[in-house]
C-alpha positions as CSV (number, residue, x, y, z in Angstrom):
1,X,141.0,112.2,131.9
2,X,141.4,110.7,128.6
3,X,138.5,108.6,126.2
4,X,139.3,105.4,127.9
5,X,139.0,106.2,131.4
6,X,136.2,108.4,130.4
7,X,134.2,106.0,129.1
8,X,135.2,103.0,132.7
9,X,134.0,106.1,134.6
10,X,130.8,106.5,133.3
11,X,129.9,102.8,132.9
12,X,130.9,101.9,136.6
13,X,128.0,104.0,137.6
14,X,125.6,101.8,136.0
15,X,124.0,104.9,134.3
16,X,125.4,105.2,130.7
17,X,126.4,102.9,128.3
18,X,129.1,104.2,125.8
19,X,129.1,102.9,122.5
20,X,131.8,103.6,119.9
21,X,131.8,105.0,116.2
22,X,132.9,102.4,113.7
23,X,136.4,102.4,112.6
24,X,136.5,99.5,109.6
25,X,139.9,98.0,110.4
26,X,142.0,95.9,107.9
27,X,142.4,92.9,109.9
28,X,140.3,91.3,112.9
29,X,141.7,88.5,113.8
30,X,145.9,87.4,113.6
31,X,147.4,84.7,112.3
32,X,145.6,82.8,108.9
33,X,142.3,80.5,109.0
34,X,142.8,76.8,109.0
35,X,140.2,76.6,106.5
36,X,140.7,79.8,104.5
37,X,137.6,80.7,102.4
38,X,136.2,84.2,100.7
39,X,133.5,86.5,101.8
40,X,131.6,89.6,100.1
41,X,129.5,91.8,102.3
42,X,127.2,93.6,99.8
43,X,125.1,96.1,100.0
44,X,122.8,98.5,97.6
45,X,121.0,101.9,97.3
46,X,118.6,101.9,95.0
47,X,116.2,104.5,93.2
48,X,112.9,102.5,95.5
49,X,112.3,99.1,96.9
50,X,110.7,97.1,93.7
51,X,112.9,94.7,92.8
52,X,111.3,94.2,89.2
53,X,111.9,98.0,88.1
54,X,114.0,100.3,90.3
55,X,117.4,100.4,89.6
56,X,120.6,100.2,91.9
57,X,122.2,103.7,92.2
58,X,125.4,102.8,94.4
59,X,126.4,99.3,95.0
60,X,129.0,98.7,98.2
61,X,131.1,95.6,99.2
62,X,134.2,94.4,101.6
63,X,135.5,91.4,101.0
64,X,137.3,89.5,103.5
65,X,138.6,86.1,104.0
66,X,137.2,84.1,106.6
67,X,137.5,80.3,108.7
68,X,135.1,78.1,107.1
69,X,135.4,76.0,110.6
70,X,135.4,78.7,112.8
71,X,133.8,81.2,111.5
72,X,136.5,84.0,112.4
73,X,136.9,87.1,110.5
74,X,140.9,87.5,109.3
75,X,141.7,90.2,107.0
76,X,139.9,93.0,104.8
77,X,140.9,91.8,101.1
78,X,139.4,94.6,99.2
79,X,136.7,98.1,99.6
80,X,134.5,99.0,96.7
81,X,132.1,101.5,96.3
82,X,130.6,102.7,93.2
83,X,127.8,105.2,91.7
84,X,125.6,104.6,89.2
85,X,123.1,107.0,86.7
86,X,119.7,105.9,87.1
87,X,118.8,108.4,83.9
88,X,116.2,110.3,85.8
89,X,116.3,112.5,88.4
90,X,115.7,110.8,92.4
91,X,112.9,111.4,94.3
92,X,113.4,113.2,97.2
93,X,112.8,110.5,99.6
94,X,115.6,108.7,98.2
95,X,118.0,111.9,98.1
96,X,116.6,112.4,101.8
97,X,117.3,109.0,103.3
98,X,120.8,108.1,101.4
99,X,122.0,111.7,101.2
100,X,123.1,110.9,97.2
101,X,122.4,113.6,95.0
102,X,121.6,113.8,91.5
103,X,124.8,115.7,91.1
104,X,126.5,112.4,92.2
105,X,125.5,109.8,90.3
106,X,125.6,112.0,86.7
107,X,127.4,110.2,84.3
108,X,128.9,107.4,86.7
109,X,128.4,104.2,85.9
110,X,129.5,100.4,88.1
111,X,132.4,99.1,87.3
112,X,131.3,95.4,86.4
113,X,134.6,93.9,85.3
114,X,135.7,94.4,89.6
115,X,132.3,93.7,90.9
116,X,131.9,90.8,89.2
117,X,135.3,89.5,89.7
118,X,135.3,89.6,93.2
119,X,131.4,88.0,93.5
120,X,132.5,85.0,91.2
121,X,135.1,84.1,93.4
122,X,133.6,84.5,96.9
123,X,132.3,81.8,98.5
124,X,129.1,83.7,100.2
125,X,127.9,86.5,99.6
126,X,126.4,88.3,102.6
127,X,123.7,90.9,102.5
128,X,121.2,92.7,105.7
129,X,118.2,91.5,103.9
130,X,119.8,89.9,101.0
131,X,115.8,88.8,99.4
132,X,116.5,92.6,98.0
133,X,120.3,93.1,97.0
134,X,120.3,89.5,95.8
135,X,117.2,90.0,93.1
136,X,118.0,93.6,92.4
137,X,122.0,92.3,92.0
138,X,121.0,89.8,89.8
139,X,119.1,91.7,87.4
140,X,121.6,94.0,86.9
141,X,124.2,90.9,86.6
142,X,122.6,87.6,85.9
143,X,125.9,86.1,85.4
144,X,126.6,86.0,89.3
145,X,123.1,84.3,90.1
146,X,124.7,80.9,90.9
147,X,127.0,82.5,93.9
148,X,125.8,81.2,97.6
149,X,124.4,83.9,99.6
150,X,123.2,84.4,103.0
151,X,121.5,86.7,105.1
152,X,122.3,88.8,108.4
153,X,118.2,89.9,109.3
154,X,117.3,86.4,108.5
155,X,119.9,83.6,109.3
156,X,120.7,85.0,112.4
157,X,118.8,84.6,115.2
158,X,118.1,87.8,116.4
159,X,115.0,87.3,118.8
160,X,117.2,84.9,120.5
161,X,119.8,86.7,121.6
162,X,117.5,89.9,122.8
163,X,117.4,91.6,119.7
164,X,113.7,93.4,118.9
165,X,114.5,95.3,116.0
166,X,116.2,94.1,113.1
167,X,117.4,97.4,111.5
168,X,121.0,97.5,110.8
169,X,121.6,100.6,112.9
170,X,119.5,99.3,116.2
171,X,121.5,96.0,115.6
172,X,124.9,97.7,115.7
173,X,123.5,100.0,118.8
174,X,123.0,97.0,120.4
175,X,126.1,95.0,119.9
176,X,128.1,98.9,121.1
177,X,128.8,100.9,118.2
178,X,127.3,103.0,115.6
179,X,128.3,104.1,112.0
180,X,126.4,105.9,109.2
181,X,124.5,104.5,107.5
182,X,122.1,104.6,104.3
183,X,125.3,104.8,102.3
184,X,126.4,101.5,100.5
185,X,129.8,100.8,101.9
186,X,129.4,101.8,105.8
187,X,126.0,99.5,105.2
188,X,128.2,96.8,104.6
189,X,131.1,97.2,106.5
190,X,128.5,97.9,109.5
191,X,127.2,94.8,108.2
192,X,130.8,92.7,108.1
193,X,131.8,94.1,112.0
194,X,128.7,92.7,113.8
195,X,129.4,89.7,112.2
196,X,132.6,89.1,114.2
197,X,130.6,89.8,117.3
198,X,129.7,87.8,120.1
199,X,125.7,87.5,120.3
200,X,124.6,88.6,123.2
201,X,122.9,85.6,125.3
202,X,124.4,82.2,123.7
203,X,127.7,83.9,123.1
204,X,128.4,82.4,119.9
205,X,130.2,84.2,117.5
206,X,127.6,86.1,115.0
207,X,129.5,84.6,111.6
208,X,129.4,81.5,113.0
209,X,125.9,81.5,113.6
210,X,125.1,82.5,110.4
211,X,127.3,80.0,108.4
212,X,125.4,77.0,110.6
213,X,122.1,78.3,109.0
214,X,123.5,79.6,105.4
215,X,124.4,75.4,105.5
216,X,121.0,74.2,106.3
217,X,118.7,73.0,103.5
218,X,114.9,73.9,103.2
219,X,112.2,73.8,101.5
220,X,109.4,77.2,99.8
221,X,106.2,75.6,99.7
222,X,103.0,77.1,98.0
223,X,99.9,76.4,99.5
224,X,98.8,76.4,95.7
225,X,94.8,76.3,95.7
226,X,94.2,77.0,99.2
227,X,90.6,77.5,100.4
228,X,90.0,81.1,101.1
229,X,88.3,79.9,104.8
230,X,92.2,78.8,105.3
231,X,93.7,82.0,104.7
232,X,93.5,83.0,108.8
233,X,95.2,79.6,109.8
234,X,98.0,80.1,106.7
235,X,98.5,83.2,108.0
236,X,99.0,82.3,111.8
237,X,100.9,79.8,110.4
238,X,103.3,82.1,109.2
239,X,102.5,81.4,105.7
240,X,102.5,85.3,103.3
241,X,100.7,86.5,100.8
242,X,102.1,86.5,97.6
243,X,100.0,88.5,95.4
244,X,102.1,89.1,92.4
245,X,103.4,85.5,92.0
246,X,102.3,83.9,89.0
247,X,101.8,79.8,88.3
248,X,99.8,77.7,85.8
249,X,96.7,75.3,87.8
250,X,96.2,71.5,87.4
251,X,94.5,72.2,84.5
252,X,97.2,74.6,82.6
253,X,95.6,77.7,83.4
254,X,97.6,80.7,84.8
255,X,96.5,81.5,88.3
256,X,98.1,84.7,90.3
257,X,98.5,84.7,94.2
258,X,99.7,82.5,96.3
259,X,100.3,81.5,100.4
260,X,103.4,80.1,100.9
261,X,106.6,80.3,103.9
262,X,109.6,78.3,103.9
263,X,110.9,75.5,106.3
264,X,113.8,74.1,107.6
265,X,114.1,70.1,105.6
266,X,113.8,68.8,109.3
267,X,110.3,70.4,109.7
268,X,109.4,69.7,105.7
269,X,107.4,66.2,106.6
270,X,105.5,68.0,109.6
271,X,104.5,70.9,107.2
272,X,103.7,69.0,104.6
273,X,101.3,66.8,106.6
274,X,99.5,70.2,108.3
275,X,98.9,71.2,104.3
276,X,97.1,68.0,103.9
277,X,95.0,67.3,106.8
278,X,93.8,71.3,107.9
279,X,94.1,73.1,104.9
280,X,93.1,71.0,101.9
281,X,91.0,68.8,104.5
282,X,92.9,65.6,103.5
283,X,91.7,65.5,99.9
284,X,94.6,65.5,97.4
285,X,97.0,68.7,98.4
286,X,98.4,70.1,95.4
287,X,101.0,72.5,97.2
288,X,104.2,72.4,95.4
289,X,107.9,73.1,97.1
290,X,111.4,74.1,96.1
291,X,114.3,73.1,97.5
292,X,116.5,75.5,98.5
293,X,120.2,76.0,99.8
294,X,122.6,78.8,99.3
295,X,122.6,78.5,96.2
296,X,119.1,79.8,95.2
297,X,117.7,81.1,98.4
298,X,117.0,84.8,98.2
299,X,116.7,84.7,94.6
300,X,114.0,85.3,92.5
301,X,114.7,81.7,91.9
302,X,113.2,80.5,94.8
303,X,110.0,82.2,93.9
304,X,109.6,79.9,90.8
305,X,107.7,77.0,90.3
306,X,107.1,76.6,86.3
């Protein structure tokens, strides 16, 4: 009995499920896009998870070219992974959970003229949970911080389609196959082949999906002043505490922690009116918002009011 047959055998039972080990192929769909545009699926390994100090250790992208329309996946247009020496030795979580060694990043360092190249002329950049590769790519490049990015944890919606956990791995599990992972290029060609999945319960294609919200203006308010009474209702709300972020009062003087969520521009009004009436009681809100497309969201950008 060979693999295929193998694997119809055991899932006519109705008592296995078979999923497959990732293969990254060169091409996913035939023929060219009608609307041909440029993709980079990033991803990062880094020596911990603050974006303000840690440093990236191995960056990993695929770029690809894509339908703008459509949202179909054509060919693979160019692999890069690279190392990079943090200076000081990893901790052993890190060397436990990415498997890179100290031995391995020695002496390497990114190649910025390619990385750069291709991320200036994409026209998305896509990360799984791009709020970190973005701002930890960006201080380590700021001269890519006006690229459009978008998000595969966020901008799809996962819940939806029957999704609980949002880990990369439990996400490819889920859509049948598996890869490994902690390793900056299989992240992100993990990341590029769910993409040209089907979801599971509306059926639309995952790229697609995530291009219709990449597209979609909102708005980051900060519930700037915000009664402490209010914080139960923010957070129910869905609003998080920001306790590092950093603004200047009414009155010029810097203040430090804030509430604040973001919404789509078609809830903005609704929001905005709920700020006014239950949590600054209809006296004169001064919550503040930025507006944010592809273009900024992610970024440390959209963090900044001043």
């Amino acid at each position: 009995m060979n693999d295929i047959d193998a694997i119809k055998h055991l899932e006519q039972s109705d008592q296995y499920r078979v999923i497959e080990r990732l293969q990254a192929p060169d091409r996913y769909s035939a023929g060219e896009p009608t609307t041909p545009r440029i993709g980079i699926v990033i991803d990062t390994e880094t020596t911990g998870l603050d974006t303000s100090k840690d440093v990236i250790i191995e960056l990993g992208f695929v770029a690809f070219e894509y339908d703008a329309g459509s949202g179909l996946i054509y060919r693979v247009m160019h692999t890069y992974d690279g190392f990079e020496d943090p200076n000081e030795p990893l901790s052993d979580i890190v060397k436990q959970i990415t498997g890179i060694t100290d031995e391995m990043v020695a002496g390497q360092k990114l190649d910025d003229d390619e990385i750069i190249q291709w991320l200036n002329k994409s026209d998305l950049i896509i990360a799984h949970n791009a709020g970190f590769d973005r701002q930890m790519i960006e201080r380590r490049m700021p001269m890519v911080k006006e690229t459009n990015w978008a998000c595969t944890f966020n901008d799809i919606p996962w819940q939806d389609e029957d999704i609980s956990s949002l880990k990369l791995d439990y996400i490819a599990y889920k859509l049948g196959y598996f890869f490994d992972g902690h390793r900056a290029v299989n992240d992100a060609q993990a990341t590029l082949h769910l993409l040209t999945k089907a979801l599971p319960c509306s059926g639309k294609l995952a790229m697609a999906s995530l291009l219709a919200c990449a597209r979609e203006k909102s708005q980051r308010l900060f519930a700037i002043g915000a009664p402490f009474d209010k914080k139960d209702d923010l957070k129910a709300r869905g609003y998080r505490w920001l306790a590092d972020f950093s603004y200047k009062d009414q009155f010029g003087k810097p203040k430090k922690g804030v509430w604040s969520t973001s919404v789509s521009d078609a809830d903005s009004e609704a929001e905005h009116q709920w700020l006014t009436d239950d949590i600054y009681a209809g006296k004169k809100a001064p919550f503040r918002h930025i507006d944010l497309t592809a273009r900024n969201r992610y970024s440390l950008r959209e963090f900044c009011i001043d």
